[in-house]
Every structure is written in C-alpha cells, then in structure tokens.
VEXKOL-370915 format. One record per residue (C-alpha): residue in one letter; x, y, z. Coordinates in Angstrom, 2 decimals, decimal comma, padded with zeros to 5 digits. Example, Ala and Ser with C-alpha at 12.3 -4.5 7.8 and 13.67 -1.06 7.14 Angstrom:
<sites>
SITE   residu         x         y         z
SITE        a    012,30   -004,50    007,80
SITE        s    013,67   -001,06    007,14
</sites>
This chain:
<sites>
SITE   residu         x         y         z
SITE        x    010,26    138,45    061,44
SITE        x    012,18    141,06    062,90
SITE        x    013,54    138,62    065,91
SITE        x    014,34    136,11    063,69
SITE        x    016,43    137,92    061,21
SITE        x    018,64    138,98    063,94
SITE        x    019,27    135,49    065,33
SITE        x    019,43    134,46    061,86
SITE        x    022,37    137,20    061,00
SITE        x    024,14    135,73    064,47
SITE        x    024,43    132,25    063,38
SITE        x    025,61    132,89    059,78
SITE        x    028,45    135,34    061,34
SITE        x    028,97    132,80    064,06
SITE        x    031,86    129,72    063,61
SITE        x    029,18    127,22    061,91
SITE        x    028,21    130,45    059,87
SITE        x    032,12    130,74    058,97
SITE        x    032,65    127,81    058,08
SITE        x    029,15    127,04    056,10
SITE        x    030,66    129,83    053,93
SITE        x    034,49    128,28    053,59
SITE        x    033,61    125,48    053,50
SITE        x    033,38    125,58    049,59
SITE        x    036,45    126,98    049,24
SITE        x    037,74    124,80    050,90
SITE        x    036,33    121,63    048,93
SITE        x    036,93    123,28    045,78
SITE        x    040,61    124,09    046,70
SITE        x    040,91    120,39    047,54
SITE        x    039,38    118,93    044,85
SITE        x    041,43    120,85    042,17
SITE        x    045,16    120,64    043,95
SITE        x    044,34    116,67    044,18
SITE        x    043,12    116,22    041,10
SITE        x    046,00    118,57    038,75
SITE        x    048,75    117,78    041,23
SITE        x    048,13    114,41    042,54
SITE        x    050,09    113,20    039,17
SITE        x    052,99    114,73    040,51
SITE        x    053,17    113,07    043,59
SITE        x    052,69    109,71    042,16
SITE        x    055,74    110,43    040,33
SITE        x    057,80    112,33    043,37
SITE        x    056,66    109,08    045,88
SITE        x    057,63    106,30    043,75
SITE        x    060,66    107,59    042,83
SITE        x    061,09    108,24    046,76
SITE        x    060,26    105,00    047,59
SITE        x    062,69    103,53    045,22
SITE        x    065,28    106,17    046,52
SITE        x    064,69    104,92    050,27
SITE        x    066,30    101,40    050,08
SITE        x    068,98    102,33    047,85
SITE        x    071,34    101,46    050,42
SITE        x    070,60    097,62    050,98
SITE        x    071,49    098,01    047,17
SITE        x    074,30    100,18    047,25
SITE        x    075,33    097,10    049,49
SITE        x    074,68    094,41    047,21
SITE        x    076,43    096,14    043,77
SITE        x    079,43    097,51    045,18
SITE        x    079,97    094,79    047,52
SITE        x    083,93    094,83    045,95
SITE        x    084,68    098,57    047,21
SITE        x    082,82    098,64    049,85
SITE        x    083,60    095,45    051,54
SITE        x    086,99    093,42    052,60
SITE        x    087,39    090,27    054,42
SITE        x    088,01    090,46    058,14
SITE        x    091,92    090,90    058,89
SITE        x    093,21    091,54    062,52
SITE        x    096,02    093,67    060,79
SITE        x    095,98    097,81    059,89
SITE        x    098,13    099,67    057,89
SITE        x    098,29    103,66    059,04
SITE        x    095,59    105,74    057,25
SITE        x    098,86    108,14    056,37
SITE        x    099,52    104,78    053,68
SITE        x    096,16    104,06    052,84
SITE        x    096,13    107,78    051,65
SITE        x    099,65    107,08    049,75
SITE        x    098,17    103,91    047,76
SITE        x    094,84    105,89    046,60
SITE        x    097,31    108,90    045,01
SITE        x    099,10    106,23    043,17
SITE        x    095,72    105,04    041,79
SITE        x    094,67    108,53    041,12
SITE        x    097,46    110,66    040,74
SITE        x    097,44    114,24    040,14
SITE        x    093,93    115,09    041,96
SITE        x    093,18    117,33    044,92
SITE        x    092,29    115,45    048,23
SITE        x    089,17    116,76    049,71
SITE        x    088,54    114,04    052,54
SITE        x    089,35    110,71    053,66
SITE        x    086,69    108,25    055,59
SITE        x    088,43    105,67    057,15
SITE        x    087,35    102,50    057,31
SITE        x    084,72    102,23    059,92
SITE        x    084,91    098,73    060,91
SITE        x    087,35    095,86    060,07
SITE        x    084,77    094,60    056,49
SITE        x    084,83    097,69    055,61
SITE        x    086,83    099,69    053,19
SITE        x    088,81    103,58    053,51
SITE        x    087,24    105,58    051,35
SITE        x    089,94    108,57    049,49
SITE        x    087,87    111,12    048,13
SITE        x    089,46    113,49    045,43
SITE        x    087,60    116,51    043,49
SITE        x    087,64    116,25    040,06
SITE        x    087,68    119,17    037,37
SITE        x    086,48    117,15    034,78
SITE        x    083,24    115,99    036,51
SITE        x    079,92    118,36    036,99
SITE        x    079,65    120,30    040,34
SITE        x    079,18    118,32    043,38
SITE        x    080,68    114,98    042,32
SITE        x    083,99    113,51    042,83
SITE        x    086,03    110,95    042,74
SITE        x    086,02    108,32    045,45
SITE        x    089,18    105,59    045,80
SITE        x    088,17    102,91    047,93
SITE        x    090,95    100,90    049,73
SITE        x    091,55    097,53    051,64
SITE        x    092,82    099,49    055,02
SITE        x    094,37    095,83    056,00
SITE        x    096,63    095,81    052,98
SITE        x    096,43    098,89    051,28
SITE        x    095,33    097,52    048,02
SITE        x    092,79    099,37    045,92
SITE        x    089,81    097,90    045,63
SITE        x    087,52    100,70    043,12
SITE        x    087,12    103,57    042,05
SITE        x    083,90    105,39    041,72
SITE        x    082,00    108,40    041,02
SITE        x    080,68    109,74    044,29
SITE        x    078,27    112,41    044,63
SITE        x    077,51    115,28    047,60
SITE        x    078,44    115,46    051,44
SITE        x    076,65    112,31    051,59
SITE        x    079,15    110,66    049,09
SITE        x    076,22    108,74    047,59
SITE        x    077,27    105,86    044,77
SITE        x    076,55    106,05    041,35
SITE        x    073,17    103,96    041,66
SITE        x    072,08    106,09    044,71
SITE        x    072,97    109,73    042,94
SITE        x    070,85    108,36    039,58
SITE        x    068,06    107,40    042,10
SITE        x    068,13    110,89    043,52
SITE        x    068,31    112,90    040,66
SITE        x    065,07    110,61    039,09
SITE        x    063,56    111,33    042,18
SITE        x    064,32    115,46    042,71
SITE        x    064,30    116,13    038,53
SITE        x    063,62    113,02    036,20
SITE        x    067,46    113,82    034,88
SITE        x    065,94    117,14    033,49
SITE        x    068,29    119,68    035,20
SITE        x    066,93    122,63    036,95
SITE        x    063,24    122,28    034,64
SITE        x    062,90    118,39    035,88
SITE        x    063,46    119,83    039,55
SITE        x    060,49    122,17    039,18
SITE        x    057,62    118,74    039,33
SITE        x    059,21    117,95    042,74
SITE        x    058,97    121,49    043,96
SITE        x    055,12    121,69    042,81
SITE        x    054,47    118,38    044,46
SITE        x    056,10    119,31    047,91
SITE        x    054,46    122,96    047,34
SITE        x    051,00    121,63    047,61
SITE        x    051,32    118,35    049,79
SITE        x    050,79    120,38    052,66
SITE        x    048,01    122,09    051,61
SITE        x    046,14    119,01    050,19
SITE        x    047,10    117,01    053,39
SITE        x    045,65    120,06    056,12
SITE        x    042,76    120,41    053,49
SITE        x    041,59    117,00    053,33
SITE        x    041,84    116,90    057,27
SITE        x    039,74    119,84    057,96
SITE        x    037,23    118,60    055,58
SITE        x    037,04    115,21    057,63
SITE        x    037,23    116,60    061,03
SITE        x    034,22    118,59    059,92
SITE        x    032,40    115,89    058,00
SITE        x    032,66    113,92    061,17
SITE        x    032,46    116,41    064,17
SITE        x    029,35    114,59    065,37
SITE        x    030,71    111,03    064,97
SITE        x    034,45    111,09    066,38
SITE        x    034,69    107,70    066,57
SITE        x    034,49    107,26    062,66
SITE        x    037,60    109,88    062,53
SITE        x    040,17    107,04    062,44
SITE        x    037,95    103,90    061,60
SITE        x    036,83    103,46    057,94
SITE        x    033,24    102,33    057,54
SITE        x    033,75    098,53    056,82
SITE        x    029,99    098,48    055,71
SITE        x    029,42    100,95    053,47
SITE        x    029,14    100,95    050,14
SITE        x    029,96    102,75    047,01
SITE        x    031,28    106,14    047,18
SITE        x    030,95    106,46    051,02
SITE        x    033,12    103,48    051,57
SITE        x    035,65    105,02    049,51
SITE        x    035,37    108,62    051,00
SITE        x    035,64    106,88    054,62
SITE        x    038,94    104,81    053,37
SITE        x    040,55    108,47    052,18
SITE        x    039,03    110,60    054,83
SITE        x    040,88    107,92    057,54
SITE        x    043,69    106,91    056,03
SITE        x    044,25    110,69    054,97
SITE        x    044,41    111,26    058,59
SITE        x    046,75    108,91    059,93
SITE        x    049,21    110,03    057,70
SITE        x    048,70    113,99    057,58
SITE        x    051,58    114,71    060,07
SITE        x    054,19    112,34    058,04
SITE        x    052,74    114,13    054,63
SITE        x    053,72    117,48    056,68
SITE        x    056,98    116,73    057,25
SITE        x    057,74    115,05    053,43
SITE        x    056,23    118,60    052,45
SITE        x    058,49    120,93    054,97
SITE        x    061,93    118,52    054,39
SITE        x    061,04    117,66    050,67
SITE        x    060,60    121,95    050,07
SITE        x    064,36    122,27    051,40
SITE        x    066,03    120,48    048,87
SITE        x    063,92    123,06    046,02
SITE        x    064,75    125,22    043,87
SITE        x    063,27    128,57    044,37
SITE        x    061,49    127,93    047,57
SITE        x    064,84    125,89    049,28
SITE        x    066,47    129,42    048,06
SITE        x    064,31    131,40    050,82
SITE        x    064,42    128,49    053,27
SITE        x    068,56    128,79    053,20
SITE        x    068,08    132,73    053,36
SITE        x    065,77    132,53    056,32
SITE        x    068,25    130,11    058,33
SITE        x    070,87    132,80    057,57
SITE        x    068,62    135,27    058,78
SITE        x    067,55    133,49    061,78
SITE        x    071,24    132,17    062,66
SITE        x    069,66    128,79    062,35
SITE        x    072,51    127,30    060,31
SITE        x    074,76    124,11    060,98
SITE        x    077,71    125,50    062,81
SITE        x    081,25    124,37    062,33
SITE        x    084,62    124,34    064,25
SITE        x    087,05    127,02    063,22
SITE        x    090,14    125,57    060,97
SITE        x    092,50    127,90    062,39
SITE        x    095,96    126,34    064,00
SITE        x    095,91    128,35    066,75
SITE        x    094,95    127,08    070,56
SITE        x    092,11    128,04    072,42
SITE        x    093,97    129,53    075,09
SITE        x    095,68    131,70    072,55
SITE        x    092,67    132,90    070,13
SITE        x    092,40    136,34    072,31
SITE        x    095,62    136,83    071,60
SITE        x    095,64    136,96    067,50
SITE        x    096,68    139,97    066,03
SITE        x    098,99    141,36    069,28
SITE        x    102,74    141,38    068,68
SITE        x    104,97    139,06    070,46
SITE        x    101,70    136,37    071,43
SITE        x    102,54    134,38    068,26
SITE        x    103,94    131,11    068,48
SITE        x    103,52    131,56    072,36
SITE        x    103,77    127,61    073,73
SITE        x    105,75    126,50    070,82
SITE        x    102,68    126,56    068,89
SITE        x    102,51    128,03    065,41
SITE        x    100,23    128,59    062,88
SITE        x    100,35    125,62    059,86
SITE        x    101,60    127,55    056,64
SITE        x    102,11    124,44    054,26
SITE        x    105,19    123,22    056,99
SITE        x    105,18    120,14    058,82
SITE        x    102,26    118,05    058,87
SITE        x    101,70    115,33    061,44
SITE        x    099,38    113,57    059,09
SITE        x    096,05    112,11    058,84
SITE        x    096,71    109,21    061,60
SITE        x    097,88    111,27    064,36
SITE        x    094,64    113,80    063,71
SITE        x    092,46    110,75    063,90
SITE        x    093,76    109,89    067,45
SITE        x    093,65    113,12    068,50
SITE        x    089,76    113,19    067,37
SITE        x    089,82    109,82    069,08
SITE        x    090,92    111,16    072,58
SITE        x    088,10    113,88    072,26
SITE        x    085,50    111,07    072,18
SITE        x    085,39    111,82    068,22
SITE        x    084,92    108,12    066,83
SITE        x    084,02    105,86    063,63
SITE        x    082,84    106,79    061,22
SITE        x    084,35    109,83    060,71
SITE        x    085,19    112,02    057,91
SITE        x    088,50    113,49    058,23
SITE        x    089,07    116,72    056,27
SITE        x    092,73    118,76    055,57
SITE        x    093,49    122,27    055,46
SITE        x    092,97    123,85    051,98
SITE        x    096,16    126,12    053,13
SITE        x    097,49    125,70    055,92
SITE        x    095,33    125,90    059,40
SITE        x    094,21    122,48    061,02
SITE        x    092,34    119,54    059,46
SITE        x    088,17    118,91    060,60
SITE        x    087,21    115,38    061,87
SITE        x    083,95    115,29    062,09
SITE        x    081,30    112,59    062,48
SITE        x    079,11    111,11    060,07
SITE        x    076,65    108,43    061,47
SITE        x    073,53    109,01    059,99
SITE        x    071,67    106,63    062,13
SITE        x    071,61    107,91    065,68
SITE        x    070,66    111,87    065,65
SITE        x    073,56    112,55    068,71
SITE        x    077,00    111,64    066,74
SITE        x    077,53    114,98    064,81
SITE        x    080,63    115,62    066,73
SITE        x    083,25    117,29    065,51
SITE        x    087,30    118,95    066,09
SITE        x    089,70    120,87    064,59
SITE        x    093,32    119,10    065,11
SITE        x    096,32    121,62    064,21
SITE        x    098,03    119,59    061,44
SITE        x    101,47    121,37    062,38
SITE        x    101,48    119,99    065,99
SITE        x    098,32    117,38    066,31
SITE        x    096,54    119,07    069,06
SITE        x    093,12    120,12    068,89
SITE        x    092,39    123,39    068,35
SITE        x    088,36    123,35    068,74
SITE        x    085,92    121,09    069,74
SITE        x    082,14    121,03    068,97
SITE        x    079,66    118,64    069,93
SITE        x    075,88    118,18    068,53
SITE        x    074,49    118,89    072,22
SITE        x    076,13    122,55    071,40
SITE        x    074,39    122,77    068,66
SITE        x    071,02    125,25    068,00
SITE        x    067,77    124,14    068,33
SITE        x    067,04    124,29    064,69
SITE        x    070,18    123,04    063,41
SITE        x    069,57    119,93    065,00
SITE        x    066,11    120,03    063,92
SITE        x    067,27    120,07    060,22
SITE        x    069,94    117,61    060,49
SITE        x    067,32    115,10    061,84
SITE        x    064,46    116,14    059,57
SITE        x    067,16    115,86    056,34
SITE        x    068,24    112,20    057,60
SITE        x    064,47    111,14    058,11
SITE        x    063,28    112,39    054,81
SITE        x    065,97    110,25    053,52
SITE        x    065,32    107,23    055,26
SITE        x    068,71    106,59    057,67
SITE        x    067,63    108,25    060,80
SITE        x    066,56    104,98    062,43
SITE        x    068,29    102,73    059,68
SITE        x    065,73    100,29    058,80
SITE        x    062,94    101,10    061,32
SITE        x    063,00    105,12    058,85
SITE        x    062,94    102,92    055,98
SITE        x    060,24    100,65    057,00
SITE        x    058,30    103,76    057,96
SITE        x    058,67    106,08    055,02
SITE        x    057,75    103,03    052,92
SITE        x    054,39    102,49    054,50
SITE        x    053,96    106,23    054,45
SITE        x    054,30    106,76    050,30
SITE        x    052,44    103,64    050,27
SITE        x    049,16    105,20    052,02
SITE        x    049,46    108,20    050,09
SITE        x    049,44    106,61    046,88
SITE        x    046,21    104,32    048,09
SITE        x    044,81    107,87    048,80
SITE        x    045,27    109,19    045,37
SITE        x    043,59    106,36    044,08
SITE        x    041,01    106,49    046,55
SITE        x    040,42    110,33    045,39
SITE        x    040,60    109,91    041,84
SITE        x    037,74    106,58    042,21
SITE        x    035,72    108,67    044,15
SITE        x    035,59    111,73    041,01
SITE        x    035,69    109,09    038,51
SITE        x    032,23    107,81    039,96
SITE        x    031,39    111,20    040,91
SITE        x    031,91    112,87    036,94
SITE        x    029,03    114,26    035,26
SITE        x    029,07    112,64    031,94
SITE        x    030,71    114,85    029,08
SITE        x    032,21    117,26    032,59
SITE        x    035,45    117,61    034,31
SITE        x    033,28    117,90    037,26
SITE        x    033,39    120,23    039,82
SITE        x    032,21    119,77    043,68
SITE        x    030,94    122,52    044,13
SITE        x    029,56    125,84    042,49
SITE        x    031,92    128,46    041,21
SITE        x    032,36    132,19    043,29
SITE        x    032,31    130,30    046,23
SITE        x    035,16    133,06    047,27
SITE        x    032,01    135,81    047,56
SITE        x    030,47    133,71    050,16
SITE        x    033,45    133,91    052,67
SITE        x    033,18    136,45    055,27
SITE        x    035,10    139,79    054,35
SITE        x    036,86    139,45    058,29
SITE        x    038,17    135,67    057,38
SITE        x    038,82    136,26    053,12
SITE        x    040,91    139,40    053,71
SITE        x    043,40    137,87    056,43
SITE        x    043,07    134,86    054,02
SITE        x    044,44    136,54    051,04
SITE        x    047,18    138,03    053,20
SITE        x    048,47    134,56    054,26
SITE        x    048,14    133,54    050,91
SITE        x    050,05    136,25    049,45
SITE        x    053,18    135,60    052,39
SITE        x    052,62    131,63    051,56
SITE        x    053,15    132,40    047,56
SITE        x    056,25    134,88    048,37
SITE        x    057,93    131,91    050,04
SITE        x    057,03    129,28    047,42
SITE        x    056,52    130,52    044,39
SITE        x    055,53    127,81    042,63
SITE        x    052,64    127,12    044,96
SITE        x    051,46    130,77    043,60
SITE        x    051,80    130,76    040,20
SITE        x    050,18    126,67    039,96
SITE        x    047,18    128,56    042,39
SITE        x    047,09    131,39    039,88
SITE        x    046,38    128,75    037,21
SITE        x    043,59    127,04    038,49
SITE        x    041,78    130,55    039,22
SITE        x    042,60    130,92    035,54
SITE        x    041,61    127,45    034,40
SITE        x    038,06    127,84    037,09
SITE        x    037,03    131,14    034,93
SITE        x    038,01    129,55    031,85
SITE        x    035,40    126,13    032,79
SITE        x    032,94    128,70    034,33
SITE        x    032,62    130,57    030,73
SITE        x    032,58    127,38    029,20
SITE        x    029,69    126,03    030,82
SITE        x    027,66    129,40    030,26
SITE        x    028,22    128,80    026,63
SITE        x    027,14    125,88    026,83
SITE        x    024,14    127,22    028,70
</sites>
C-alpha cells in the first residue's frame, strides 16, 4: 500500500489528475451559461442576422434618394451643396459625400438640434442636375438609413435605451466563455478519437447523435463565436467603456490628420514671430474659402478617391477628406486641404496606421457584415445560423437529459473543492480581472453561484 499511494497521489496531481478535478467545473459552468444565457443570444443573433442584409434593403426602399439615372453631365459639388441649403435651410453642415458613381446620389449631411444625439439630417441630391431627391433621418459615422438604424437599435437594445442594451452586453459577455467551454469539453471528450473532432457521428443515436452534432459544429464555429464576442463587447455599455479606456491607454486609437491650415514645411515654425503667413500661406479664420470642389481635387491628386466623405472646418483651419469604403480594409485614406488656399496640409494613409487601429477598423466592418460585401454577409449568416442549430442542439440534449420534476444539473454541486488549490487560486484571480473588465459577466456569474446554493438547499429539503 505504501507504493501505491504515492503513485496514486502523482497521477491525481498530474494533468489527467487536473483536469479529472476541473473537469466539473467546467461542465457545470457550461451547462448553466448555455442554458440561462442561451435565450439571449437567440435574441442578439436573429436580430444580427436581420441587421446583416439591411443594405440590399436599404437599396430596395430608398431606391429614390439613393439612386439617379445615368447622365454624362456634373454640376460642381460647391452647387450641389447650394441646392441641399435651400431644401434645408438654417442647419449646420457637418459633411458632404459626394456622389460616388454616376447612379448614385450626393449625400448633404446637416446636424440637427431637434433630433436625439447621433442622428442627423441627410439631403440627398441628383449631382447631374442638382435637384433634391429626399430627405432623411441618418444615423452615426456610418450614416445608416432609417430602416438600418431601427435594425440596429433592435439588435444592440430592443428600443429599450441604455436597460435594452444590457441583454446584448450579457450575451457577448458570455459567448466567449460558452464557445472556449464547449471546446475544451470536446477536445477532451474526444482526445483518443481525433478524427470524430470535426465529423458528427452519422450513426448514432439518441443523445449521442445530438452531443456529436453540438460538440462538431460547436467547433467549427468557436473562432467566428470569438470574434462576434470580442467585436460585439465593443459596441457595450459598461464593458465597451473599459475597451475605449484601454485603447487610450495603449495609444491604440484611430488616428486622424490635423485640421490646422498651416503647411507641413511650416508646422515647426508655429508660435515664432515673423514665420506666419511665410509662402503666402495663412491660417483660415472664417476668410476666403476655395470650397468643397477644389478640396475634393486636391484629395484627388493625393490618390484620395470615391467615396469619400468630405468634412469643413468648424472655425476656420482646413476641411478632412477622408475615405469611406467599407469593403476593402486598405481605403481609409485621408487629408487635410487648407480651405483658405486648397493645398493639403496633411496626409495620412491606412498603411500609417497602428497595428491595432487597423485591427479594429476591420474587426468593426466584419462584425457588421461589409468587409467583403457579400462574401461577410454570406459568412456571418451561416455563422448565426450554426449557433442557433447549437442552442437547439443543447437545449434537446437537457430536455432528454431532465430528471422528471428537476431543473437538472450535470453534475454534483462543490465541484469547486475538488480543483487543485495551485489551478483554483490563479483561477479566481483571472476571474476576478475578467469580471473587472466586464462587469456584467460578474455579476450574471455571481447569480448562478447564488441560484446553485439556492437549488443545492432545495434539494436537501427535499431530502
């Protein structure tokens, strides 16, 4: 006995041994995130999925403002501007898109006191004849149409405010962790039979079948759930609050050219007497302005070109042309153009950009589907698609699985003691860091400790 308790003692502190102990844990985590949160992500991916090809629609029902018939003729942008203050006069231009192609319209975008933060007003115009063809309410950067922005807010709040917003950041909060879960529970389940990692069992039958269909098509899509979960988490509320602190922090924001009128070659001299105005160049102080059509060939000769958004100075300074093709993850370009003399004062192209800005710009145009135009779309719909059979899958398999009269439970409770002091205490660090940074995913976690003690003395009084 005493040479078998010590090879006993190995094997149990060994990484079977670890993982015979968290494995429970493990399960039981699992089990309780897909079963309490799952509704949640039904909700948060068919609202996505609807969200995704809101553009073919956005197509189809404002085919009037965004569309004109082909005309070989162009009036100047500088008149296109002049019909849409006509049609709206009185508001404060924020930016003008011209018209990226000849069926296409100029779109005149004006902010609007009397709307809620973050929309505007959008004047769309025929930039063959200058006639106005609509005008809409427009929301974010993005300038989404009305039937996109009620898509969007149905998908990020259920047109609840900040409260409805809270579902979405719960669901994003624990995708990751039910997605990793599941796939460490299948990679162990099937250590011994790789070859059954990524094949479902065609033959089985009854629960196994379904446990094979959710173990494998739980793995095929566990990256793309990662990245819903990471890009989905930095639109939140409290937990897109620390992500935007920590790109602060780690200088990982979007940069952005500098809308001040003076050259280049005479920034190191601001501030010394007798340097201003040096060239003939002068600072923009509400003077003359060249006007939106000479900044957009300026922009042009930099290699800045359709579509573009073309931004003026709030007072004075030099307008911002920048780029705005979603669809290829390279034309981000933008300039500063000096809108007393038309040159450009600043140029900045995507390849300048950092690392991680670029990483977020492509991550945010992914998650909403126009990366790759059609190809995202296609993609993201075959990805909410396989999570939803999932769910299903998971909520047959505990259906079948249910003690009669029970909630059910995989596995018994204080499965926490049986985790190795080494692995729980490093374990409860992480989760503490993890919970700091998304708070929701704490307080839901402190709830189903509190709702597992609550079915544990419920069961002992019912003996």
């Amino acid at each position: 006995m005493s040479t078998e308790a010590p090879a006993a003692a190995e094997q149990s502190s060994g990484p079977a041994g670890t993982w015979a102990a968290l494995r429970p844990l493990v399960l039981r985590l699992h089990f309780y995130a897909g079963l309490l949160i799952a509704p949640f992500l039904v909700v948060a991916a068919a609202t996505g999925l609807l969200y995704v090809f809101t553009p073919q629609l956005e197509q189809l029902v404002y085919d009037r403002e965004l569309h004109v018939p082909a005309n070989p003729g162009t009036t100047p942008v500088d008149d296109q501007l002049a019909a849409a203050r006509s049609a709206h006069p009185g508001a404060s231009l924020m930016a003008i898109r011209p018209a990226p192609t000849a069926t296409d319209t100029t779109q005149v975008i004006f902010t609007a006191p009397d709307l809620p933060e973050s929309f505007r007003r959008t004047v769309f115009v025929d930039p063959h004849t200058a006639e106005v063809r609509g005008i809409l309410e427009t929301y974010g950067d993005g300038q989404a149409l009305p039937l996109r922005t009620w898509v969007d807010n149905l998908h990020r709040g259920l047109h609840l405010g900040d409260f409805g917003r809270l579902y979405s950041e719960l669901a994003a909060s624990w995708l990751w962790v039910v997605a990793l879960g599941g796939l460490l529970l299948w990679f162990r389940r099937r250590r011994t039979s790789r070859k059954r990692l990524l094949v479902p069992e065609i033959g089985a039958g009854g629960r196994k079948r379904l446990l094979s269909w959710h173990g494998v098509i739980g793995t095929w899509i566990a990256l793309g759930l990662l990245f819903l979960s990471a890009t989905g988490l930095t639109w939140s509320l409290y937990a897109g609050a620390n992500v935007t602190k920590l790109r602060e922090v780690m200088a990982w924001e979007t940069p952005t050219v500098s809308t001040s009128a003076v050259p280049p070659e005479h920034q190191g001299h601001q501030g010394h007497h007798g340097h201003h105005g040096h060239g003939g160049h002068t600072a923009h102080t509400g003077g003359t302005d060249v006007g939106p059509e000479r900044v957009l060939r300026a922009a042009e000769a930099q290699g800045v070109t359709a579509p573009v958004e073309l931004t003026p100075p709030t007072s004075g300074g030099a307008y911002v042309v920048k780029q705005v093709q979603r669809q290829w993850p390279t034309q981000q370009d933008s300039v500063a153009v000096d809108a007393a003399s038309g040159q450009v004062t600043e140029t900045l192209r995507f390849a300048d950009w950092p690392v991680m800005a670029k990483l977020a710009r492509w991550g945010v145009d992914a998650h909403m589907g126009l990366l790759f135009g059609l190809v995202n779309q296609l993609v993201l719909a075959a990805l909410v698609v396989s999570l939803l059979t999932t769910i299903f899958l998971g909520y047959r398999m505990w259906w079948r699985r249910r003690p009669a009269g029970s909630f059910g439970a995989p596995v018994a409770r204080g499965t926490w003691r049986q985790v190795p002091l080494r692995v729980l205490l490093p374990l409860g660090a992480a989760t503490l860091v993890v919970a700091f940074f998304l708070p929701l995913l704490g307080i839901s976690l402190l709830a189903f400790l509190v709702l597992d003690a609550a079915l544990g003395r419920w069961r002992a009084a019912r003996g």
